[in-house]
N, C-alpha and C positions, 0 to 999 in steps of 0.2 A: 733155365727159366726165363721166360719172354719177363721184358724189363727191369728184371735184377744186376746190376753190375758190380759180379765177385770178383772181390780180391782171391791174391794168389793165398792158398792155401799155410796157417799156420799151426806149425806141428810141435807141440810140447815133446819130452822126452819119452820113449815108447812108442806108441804106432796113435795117438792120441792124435791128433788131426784137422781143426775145422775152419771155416772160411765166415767172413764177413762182405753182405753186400747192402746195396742203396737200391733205392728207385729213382726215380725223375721228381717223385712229392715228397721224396725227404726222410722213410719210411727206411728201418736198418733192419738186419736180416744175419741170424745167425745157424749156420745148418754145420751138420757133420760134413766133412770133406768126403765126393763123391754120395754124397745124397741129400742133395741139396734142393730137391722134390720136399722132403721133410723138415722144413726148416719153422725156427720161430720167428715172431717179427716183434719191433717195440719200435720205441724213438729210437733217433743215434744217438742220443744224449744220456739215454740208460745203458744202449749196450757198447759206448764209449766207458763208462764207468765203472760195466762189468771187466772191458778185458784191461780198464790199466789197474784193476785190481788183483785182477790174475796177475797178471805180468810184476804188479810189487809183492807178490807173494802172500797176499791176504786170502787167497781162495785156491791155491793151486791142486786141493783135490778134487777140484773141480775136472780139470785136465785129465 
């Protein structure tokens, strides 16, 4: 995707998989890894908050 810049792909346990990226306006971007044509978009500031909640294990069926 023309001006999205993805990080490398992070992969929860199982084949669960997805990627976080930016734009140049500050606009955050959260797609499945490898279909990242399909992606949502919000602040960074929300989907900052969604993955350190994943990550302390407040949402991890989410993964």
């Amino acid at each position: 995707m023309t001006g999205i810049d993805w990080e490398d792909p992070f992969c929860g346990e199982g084949n669960n998989c997805f990627r976080i990226g930016t734009d140049p306006e500050g606009n955050a971007y959260i797609a499945v890894a490898g279909q990242e044509e399909h992606h949502l978009t919000d602040s960074r500031e929300a989907l900052r908050a969604l993955i350190l909640g994943i990550k302390a294990g407040q949402a991890d069926h989410l993964l």
